[in-house]
matplotlib code that plots the C-alpha trace (Angstrom):
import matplotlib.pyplot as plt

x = [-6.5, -3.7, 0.0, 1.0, -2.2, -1.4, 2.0, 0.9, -1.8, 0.6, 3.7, 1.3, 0.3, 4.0, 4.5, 1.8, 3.2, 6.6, 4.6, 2.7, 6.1, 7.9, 5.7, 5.3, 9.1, 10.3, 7.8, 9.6, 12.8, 11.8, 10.0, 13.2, 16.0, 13.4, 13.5, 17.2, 20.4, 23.2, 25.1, 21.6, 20.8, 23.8, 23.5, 20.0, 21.4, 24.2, 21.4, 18.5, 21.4, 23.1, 18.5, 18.1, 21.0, 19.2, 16.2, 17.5, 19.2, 16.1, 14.3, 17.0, 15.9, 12.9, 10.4, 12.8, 12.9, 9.4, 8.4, 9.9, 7.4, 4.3, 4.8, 5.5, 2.3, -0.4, -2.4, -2.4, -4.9, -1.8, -1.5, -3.1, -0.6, 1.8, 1.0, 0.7, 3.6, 5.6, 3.6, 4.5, 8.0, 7.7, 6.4, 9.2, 12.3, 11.2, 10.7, 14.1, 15.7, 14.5, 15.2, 18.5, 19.4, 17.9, 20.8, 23.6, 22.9, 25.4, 28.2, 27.6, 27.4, 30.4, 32.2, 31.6, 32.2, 28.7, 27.9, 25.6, 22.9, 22.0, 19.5, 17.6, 18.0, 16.8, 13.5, 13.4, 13.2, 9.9, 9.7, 12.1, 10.0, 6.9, 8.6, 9.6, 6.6, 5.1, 7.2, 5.7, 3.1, 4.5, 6.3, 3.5, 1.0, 3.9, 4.4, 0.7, 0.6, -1.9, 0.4, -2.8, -2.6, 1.1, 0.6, -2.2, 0.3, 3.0, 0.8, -0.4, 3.0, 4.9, 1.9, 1.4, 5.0, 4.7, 1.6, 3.0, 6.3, 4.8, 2.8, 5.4, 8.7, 9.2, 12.8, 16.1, 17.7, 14.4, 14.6, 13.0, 10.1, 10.4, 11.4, 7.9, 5.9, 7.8, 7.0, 3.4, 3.2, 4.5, 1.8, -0.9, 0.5, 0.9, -2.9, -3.6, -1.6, -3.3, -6.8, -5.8, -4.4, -7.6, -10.3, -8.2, -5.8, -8.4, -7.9, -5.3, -6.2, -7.1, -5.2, -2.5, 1.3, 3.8, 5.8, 9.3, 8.0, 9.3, 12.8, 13.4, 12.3, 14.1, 17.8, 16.6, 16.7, 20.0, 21.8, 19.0, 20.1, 23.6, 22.8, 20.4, 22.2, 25.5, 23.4, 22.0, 25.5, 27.3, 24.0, 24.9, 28.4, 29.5, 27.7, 28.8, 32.3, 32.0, 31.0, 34.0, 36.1, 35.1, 32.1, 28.6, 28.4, 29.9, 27.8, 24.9, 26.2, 26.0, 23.3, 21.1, 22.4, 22.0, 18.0, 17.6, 19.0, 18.0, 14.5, 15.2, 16.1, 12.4, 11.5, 13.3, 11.8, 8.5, 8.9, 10.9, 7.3, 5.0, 6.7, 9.7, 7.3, 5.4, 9.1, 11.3, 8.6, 9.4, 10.6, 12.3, 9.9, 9.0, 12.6, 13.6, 10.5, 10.9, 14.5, 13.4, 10.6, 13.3, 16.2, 12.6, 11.5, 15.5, 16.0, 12.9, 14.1, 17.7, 15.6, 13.5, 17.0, 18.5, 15.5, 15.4, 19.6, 18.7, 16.6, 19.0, 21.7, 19.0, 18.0, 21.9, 22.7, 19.4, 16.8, 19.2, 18.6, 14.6, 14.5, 17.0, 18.0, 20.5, 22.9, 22.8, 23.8, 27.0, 25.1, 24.9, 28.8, 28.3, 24.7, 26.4, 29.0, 26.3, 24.4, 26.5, 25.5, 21.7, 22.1, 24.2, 21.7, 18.7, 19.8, 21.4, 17.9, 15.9, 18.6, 19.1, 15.6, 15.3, 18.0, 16.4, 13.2, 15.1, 17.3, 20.6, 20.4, 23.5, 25.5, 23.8, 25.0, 28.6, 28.6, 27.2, 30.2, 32.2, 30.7, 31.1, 34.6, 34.7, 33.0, 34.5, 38.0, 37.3, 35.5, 38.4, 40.8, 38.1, 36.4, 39.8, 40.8, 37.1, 34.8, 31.0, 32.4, 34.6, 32.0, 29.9, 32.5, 32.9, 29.4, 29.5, 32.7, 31.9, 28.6, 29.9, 31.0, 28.1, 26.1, 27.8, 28.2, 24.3, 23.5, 26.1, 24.0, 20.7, 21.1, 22.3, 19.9, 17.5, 19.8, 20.0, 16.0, 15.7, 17.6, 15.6, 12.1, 9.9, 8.9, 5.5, 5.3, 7.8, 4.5]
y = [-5.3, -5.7, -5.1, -8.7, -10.0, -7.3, -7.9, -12.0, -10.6, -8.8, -11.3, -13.9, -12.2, -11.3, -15.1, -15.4, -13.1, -14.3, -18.1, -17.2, -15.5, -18.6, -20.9, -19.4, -18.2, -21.7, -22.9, -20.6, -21.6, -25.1, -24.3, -22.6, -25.1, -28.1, -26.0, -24.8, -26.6, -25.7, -23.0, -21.3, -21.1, -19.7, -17.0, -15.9, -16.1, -13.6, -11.1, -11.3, -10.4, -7.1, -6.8, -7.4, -4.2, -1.8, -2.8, -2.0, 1.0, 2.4, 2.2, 5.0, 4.1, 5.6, 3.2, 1.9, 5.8, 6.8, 4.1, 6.1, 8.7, 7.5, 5.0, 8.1, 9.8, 6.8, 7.8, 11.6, 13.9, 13.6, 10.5, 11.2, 13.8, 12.4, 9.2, 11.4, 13.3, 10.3, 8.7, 11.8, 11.2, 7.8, 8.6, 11.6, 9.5, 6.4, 8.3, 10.1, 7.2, 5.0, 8.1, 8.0, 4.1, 4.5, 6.4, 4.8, 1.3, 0.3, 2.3, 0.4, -3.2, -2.6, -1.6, -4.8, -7.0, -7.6, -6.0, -8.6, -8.0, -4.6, -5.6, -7.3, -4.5, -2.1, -4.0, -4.4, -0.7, -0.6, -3.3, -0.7, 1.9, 0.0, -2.3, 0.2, 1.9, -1.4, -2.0, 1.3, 0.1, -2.8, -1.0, 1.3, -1.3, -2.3, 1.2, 0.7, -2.1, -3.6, -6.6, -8.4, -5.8, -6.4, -9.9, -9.4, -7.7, -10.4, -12.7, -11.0, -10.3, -13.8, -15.6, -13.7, -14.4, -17.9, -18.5, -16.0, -17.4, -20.9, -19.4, -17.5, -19.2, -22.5, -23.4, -21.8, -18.8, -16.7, -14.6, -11.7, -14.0, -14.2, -10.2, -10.0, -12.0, -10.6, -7.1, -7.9, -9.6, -6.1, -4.6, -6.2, -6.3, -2.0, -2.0, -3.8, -2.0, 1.3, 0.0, -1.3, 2.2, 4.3, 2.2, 2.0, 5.5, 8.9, 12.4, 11.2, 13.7, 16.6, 15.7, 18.5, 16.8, 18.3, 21.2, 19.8, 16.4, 15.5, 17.2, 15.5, 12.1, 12.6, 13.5, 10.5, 8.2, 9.1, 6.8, 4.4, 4.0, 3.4, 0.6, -0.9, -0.7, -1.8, -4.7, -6.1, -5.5, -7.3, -10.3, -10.1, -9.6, -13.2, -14.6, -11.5, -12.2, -15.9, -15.4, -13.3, -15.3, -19.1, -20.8, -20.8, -23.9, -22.7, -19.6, -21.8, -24.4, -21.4, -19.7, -23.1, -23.1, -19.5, -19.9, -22.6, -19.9, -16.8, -16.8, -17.9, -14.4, -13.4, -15.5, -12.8, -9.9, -11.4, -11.0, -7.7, -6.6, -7.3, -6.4, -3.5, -0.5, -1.6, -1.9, 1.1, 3.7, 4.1, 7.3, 6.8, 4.9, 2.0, 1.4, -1.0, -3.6, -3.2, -3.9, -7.1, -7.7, -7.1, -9.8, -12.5, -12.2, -12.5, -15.8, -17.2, -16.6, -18.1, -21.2, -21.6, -20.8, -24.0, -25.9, -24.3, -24.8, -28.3, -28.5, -27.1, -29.5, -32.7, -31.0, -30.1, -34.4, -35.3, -32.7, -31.5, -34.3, -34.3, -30.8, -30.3, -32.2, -34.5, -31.9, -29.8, -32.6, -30.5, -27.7, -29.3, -28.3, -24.7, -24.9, -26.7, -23.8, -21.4, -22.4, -19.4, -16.9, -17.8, -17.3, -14.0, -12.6, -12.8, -11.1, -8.7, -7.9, -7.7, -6.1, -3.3, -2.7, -1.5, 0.8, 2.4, 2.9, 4.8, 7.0, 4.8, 4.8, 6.0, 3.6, 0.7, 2.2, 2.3, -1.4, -2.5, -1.0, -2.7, -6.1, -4.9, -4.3, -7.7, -9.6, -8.4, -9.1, -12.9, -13.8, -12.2, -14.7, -17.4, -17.9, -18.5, -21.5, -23.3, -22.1, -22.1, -23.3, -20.6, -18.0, -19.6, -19.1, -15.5, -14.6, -16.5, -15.1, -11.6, -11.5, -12.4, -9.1, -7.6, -9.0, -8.5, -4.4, -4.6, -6.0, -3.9, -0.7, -2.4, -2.9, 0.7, 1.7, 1.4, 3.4, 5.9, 6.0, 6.6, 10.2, 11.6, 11.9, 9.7, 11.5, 11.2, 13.2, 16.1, 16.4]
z = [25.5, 27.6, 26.6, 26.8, 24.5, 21.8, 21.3, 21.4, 19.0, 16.8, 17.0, 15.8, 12.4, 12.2, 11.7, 9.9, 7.6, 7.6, 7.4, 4.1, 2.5, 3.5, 1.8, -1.4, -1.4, -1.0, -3.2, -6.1, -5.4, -5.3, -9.6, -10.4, -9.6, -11.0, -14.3, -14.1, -14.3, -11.9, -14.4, -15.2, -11.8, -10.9, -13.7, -12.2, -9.1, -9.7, -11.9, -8.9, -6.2, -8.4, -8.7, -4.9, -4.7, -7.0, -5.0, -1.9, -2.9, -4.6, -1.3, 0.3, 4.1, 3.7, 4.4, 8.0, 8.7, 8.1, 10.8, 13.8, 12.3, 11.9, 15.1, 17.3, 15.3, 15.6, 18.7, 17.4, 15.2, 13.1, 11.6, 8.7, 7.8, 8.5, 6.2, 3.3, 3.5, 3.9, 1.3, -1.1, 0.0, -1.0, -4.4, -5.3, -4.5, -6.0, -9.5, -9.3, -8.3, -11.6, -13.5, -12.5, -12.2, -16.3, -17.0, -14.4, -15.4, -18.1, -16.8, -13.3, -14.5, -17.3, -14.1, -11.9, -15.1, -15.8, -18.9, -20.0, -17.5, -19.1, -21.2, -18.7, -16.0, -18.1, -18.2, -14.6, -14.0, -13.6, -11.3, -9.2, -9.4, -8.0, -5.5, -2.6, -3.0, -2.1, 0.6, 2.0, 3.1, 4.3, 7.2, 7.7, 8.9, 10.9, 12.4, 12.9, 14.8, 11.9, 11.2, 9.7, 6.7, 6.1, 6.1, 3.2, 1.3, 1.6, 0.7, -2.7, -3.6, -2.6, -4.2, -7.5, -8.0, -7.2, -9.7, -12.1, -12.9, -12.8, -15.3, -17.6, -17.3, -18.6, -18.3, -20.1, -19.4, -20.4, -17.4, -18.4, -18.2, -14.3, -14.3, -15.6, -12.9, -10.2, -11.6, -12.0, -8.2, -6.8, -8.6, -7.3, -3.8, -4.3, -5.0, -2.2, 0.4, -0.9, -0.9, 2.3, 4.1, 2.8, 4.5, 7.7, 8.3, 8.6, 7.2, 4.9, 2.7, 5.1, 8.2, 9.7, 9.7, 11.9, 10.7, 8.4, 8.6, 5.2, 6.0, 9.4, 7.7, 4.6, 7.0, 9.5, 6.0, 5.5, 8.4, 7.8, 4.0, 4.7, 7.1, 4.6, 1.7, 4.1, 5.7, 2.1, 0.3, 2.7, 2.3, -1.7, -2.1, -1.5, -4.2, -6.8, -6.3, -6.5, -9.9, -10.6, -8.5, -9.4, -11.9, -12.5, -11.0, -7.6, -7.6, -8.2, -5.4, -3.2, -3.9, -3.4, 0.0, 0.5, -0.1, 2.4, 5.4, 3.9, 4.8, 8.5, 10.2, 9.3, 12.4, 14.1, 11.7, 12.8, 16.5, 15.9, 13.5, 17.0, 19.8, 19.0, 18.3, 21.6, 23.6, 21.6, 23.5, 27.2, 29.4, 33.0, 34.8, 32.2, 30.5, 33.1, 32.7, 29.0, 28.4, 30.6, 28.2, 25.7, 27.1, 27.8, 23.8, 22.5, 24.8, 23.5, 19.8, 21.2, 21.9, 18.8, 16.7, 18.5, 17.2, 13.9, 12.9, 14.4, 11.9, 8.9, 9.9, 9.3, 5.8, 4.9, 5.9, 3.9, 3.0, 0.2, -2.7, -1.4, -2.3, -5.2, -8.3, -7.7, -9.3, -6.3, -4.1, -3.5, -1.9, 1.5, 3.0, 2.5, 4.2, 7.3, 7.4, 7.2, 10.4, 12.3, 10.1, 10.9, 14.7, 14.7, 11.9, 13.8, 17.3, 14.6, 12.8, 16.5, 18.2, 15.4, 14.9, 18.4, 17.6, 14.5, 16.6, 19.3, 16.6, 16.8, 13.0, 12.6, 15.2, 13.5, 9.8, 11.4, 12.8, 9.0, 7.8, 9.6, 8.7, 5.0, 4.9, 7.1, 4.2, 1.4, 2.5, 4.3, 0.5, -1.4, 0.8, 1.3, -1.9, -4.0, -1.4, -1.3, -3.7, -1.8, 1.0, 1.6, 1.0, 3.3, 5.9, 5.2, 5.8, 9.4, 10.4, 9.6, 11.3, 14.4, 15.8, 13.7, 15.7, 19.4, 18.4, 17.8, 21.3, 23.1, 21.7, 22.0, 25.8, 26.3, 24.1, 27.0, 29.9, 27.1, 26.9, 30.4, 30.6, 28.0, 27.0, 25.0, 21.5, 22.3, 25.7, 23.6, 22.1]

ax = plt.figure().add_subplot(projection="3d")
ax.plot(x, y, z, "-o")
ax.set_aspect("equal")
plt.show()
């Protein structure tokens, strides 16, 4: 199969991937605000994002670290190993990390103000234990190359959510009836990934690994956490300090807007899933043709982006009441303002995936920093002068040299690549 016909191959269950999540995503938001007013769905809004944290958090950078890994080990005797050390890895953190967020919990939300979430969070906790263990395999099949198995698992887990809260919640502020579908959705989607990864990686159980595998991933994490936790703080932060800062009703203004957008950089997360493990791995003679490989797949997302916040400016002028109650009507200013933050997010995720792949972990986790500290103080001046709005306007400003520092170190990622040697050929 030739190069071009994989990564067509790969790119296109990427989509379909990102496709089935899309549907059954927006399918759930649609349930939820049809069975919640604005204020209730404002509340949930402010719980699932302190959730999305924790989730985040509890993943350490593992599963973006252990790609470099098992991509570098997929042609060799080694993979095998190397999948269930990582796996092992996997399994160890996620345990001490519920153990500890158990303990951390109330202390944590009485100091962001939110002491009323406890109850609930503590019956989440198992939900975090399971959930990044999913997402495991997730990025292993896309280390793989086997996008077709990561879009099975997004589809089990976006769909048994979907048909599970549809089946449990009913309306009200019952959330722990939601907590329970999600948890059960993960579940099933963590049986499948494992069901899936036995019948397809050999010797998992008697393959060699390479010497300190489990070290040099765990250190590699470390970067990798700080961007991700950096990168999905700085996603959530705007709507926890709207809550502090303003209403229910704002926060649920917001966060209405926030769902139509949110799911649009995984265009770019699909097209990063099929082609960056194929482009990341080059040596002096092939870094040239792929960084123009590279520059032809990020101006064909630049043109499908035009088409796409084409498309979010029709649904903000009158998709909005279609979609929403007529109570939301109000959510269509800060989607408008938002349209920046949709462009600069997805050259951000393609550009910095390339840069985990080729170990810039730790230039990425600085620029995420950055953006954080960017955030936080546009919505502390923003949000206090126009609500929604003004968070909205925080998130697009902020992302803006985000996403410039990404492609700066993207393109010399590749001039970089060329002076040393692939990790494969160290081999």
């Amino acid at each position: 199969m030739s190069t071009a016909t994989k990564y067509a191959k790969e790119t296109s269950w990427a989509v379909a991937s990102k496709g089935a999540a899309f549907f059954f995503y927006y399918g759930l938001v649609y349930y939820l605000t049809r069975k919640m007013s604005v204020d209730v769905w404002g509340n949930w809004s402010a719980f699932l994002a302190l959730l999305n944290i924790i989730l985040l958090i509890s993943d350490q950078g593992l599963n973006v670290a252990l790609k470099r890994y098992v991509s570098a080990a997929r042609n060799s005797d080694e993979l095998g190993g190397v999948v269930r050390l990582t796996f092992v890895l996997r399994l160890v953190t996620s345990f001490l990390f519920t153990l500890a967020i158990a303990f951390l919990i109330q202390p944590l939300l009485d100091l962001l103000g939110q002491p009323f979430y406890v109850a609930l969070m503590r019956r989440s906790l198992l939900l975090v234990a399971l959930y990044g263990i999913m997402e495991y395999f997730k990025y292993l099949f896309e280390a793989l190359h086997r996008l077709r198995f990561t879009f099975m698992v997004n589809a089990l887990e976006h769909g048994s959510k979907l048909i599970l809260v549809i089946a449990l919640f009913h309306g009200g502020e019952r959330f722990i009836a939601i907590v329970t579908g999600f948890t059960i959705a993960v579940a099933v989607a963590l049986a499948g990934g494992v069901i899936l990864a036995l019948r397809t990686i050999p010797g998992v159980f008697t393959s060699p690994a390479p010497p300190r595998i489990m070290r040099e991933a765990y250190f590699y994490s470390l970067p990798v956490f700080l961007m991700s936790i950096g990168g999905f703080i700085s996603l959530e932060i705007d709507t926890v300090m709207l809550k502090n800062l303003r209403t229910d009703y704002e926060t649920g203004i917001y966060s209405a807007a926030k769902q139509i957008v949110m799911f649009l950089p995984h265009i770019s997360l699909a097209f990063s899933m099929g082609t960056i493990p194929g482009i990341s791995v080059f040596n002096e003679q092939t870094a040239r043709s792929q960084r123009r490989l590279y520059y032809r797949i990020l101006g064909v997302m630049g043109a499908i982006y035009l088409l796409v916040c084409a498309g979010v400016v029709a649904f903000a002028l009158w998709g909005v009441r279609l979609f929403f109650r007529s109570e939301y009507d109000a959510a269509s200013a800060p989607l408008l303002v938002l349209i920046p933050f949709v462009l600069f997010n997805a050259a951000t995720i393609y550009s910095g995936n390339l840069m985990v792949y080729r170990g810039l972990a730790w230039q990425r986790s600085i620029n995420v920093g950055l953006t954080i500290i960017a955030n936080v103080m546009l919505n502390w001046w923003l949000i206090p002068i126009w609500g929604a709005v003004g968070a909205a306007a925080a998130s697009s400003i902020a992302y803006l040299p985000y996403c410039v520092l990404n492609l700066r170190a993207a393109h010399k990622a590749f001039v970089v690549g060329a002076e040393t040697i692939d990790m494969r050929s160290e081999k």
